[in-house]
N, C-alpha and C positions, 0 to 999 in steps of 0.2 A: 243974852246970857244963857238963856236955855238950850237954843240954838247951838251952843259954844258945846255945857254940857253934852247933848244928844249927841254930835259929831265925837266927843271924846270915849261915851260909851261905847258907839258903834266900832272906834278906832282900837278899845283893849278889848271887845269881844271878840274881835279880828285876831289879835295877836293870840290870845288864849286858844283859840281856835287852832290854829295853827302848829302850835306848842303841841297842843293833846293830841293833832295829829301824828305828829313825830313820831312822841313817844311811844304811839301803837303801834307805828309800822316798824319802831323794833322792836317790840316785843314781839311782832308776830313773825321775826327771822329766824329761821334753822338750818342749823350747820348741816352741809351736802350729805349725804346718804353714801357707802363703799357702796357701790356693785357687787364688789367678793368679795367669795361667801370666806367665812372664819374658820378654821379650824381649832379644834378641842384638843386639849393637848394627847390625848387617846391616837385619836387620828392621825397625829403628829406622829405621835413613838411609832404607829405601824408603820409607815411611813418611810422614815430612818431605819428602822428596823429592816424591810424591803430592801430597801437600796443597798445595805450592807450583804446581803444575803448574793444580789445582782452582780454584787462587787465580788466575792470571795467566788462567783463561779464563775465569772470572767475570768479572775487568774488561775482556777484552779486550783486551790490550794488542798491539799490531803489534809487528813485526819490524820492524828497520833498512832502511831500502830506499835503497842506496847507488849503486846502478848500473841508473841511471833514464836515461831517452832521450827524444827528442821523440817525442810521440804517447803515449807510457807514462802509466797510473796512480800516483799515490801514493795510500794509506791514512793518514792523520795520525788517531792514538789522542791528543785530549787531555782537558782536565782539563773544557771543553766539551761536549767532544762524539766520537763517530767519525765520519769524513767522507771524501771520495777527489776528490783536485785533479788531471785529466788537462791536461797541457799538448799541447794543441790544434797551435798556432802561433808562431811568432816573427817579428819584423819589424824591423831596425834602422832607426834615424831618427837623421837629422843635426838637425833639430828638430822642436818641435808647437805649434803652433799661433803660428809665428814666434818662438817664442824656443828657443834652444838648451840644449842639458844644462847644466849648473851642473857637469859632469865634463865627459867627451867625446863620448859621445852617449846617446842613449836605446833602452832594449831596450824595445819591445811586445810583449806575448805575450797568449797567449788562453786564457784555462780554464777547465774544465766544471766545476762543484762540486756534489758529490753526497751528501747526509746518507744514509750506512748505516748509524748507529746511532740508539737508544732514545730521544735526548732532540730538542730543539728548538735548533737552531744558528743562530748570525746570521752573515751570507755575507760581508762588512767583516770579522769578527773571524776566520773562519777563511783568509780567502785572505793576510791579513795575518802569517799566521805563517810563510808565505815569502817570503824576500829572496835576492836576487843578489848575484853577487861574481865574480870573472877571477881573482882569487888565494883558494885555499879558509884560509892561511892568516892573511889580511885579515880588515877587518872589511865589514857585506855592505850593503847599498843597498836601504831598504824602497820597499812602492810608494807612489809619487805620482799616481796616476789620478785624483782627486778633483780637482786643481788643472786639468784642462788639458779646457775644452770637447769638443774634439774626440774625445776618447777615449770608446770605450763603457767607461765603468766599472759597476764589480756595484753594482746597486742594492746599497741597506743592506735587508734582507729576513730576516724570519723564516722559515726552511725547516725545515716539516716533515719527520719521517723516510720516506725515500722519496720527497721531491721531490728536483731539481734545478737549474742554472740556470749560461750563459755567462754571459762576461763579460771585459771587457779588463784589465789590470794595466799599469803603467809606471815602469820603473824608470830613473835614472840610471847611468850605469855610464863605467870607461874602454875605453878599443877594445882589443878583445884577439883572440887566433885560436879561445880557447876560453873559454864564459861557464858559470856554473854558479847553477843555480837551488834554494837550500836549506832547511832550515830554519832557522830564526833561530836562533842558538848557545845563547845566552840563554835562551830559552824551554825547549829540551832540559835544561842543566844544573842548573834552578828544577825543571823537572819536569812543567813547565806542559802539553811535549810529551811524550810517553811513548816518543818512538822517531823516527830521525834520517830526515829525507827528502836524496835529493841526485840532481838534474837536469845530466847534465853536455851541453853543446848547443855542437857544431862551428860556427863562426862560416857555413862553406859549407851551413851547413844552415838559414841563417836568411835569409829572403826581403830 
């Protein structure tokens, strides 16, 4: 009988044993460790912040150029091309070539166009992406140079990057003290432009 006992003790000290083993060997398990390293959200923002910066000078996007003058460059970043429209001159006309404005007179101006970017630009399709207007809250007045003999208007020409080329513009407009030469609104908000041109030109400054 004691016999019997002793083998039964030894047999649940066994199992007990066992059991408490387990239980320690999980307790002493930890979840794997990352290698890498964490970022703070700090570091994060730089980060993005960077890359945006990498981004906007890979395409080259221009700055706003809002406070332009006669004789001044614009830089126009679009979806064409990059290129730089200096307004040369200005001329008012009561009319050309015996007919009168279809407003109240006509603005003549004159501009260099100069491809400084990567692709191949047509000299028609960029000088055309600015228009006039006397109110910036109005709508603006594209050019008409094609219509009217007299005018040097820009051939239509494929310009290599790094050439150039004058050329005259004509637009209709009403008489004002101050005219404003911009970019087409339309074009900026589509996207077509990448960044806003604006020519503001004192009527005493116009021949």
């Amino acid at each position: 009988m004691k016999r019997y006992k002793l083998q039964s003790a030894i047999i649940l000290t066994s199992i007990l044993t066992s059991i408490l083993t387990s239980l320690t060997a999980c307790g002493d398990t930890e979840e794997p460790t990352s290698s890498e390293p964490v970022l703070d959200a700090e570091e994060t923002h730089e980060e993005a912040g960077a890359e945006a910066e990498e981004s906007d000078e890979s395409e080259g996007v221009a700055e706003d150029q809002l406070d332009l003058r006669m004789g001044d460059t614009a830089t126009n970043n679009t979806t064409i091309g990059t290129y730089e429209i200096t307004l040369n001159r200005m001329e008012y006309k009561e009319e050309v070539d015996g007919e009168r404005s279809d407003l109240e007179i006509f603005l003549l101006a004159e501009y260099t166009l100069r491809n400084v970017g990567e692709e191949t630009i047509n000299s028609i399709e960029s000088i055309n992406t600015l228009e006039t207007t006397d109110v910036l809250e109005a709508s603006g007045y594209s050019n008409v140079a094609g219509s009217y003999e007299s005018v040097d208007a820009f051939e239509d020409k494929e310009l290599e990057p790094g050439d150039e080329m004058s050329g005259e513009v004509l637009f209709n407009s009403y008489d004002a003290d101050v005219f404003y030469i911009r970019a087409i609104q339309g074009l900026v908000a589509s996207g077509g432009l990448k960044n806003d041109v604006l020519f503001t030109i004192d009527k005493s400054e116009i021949n």
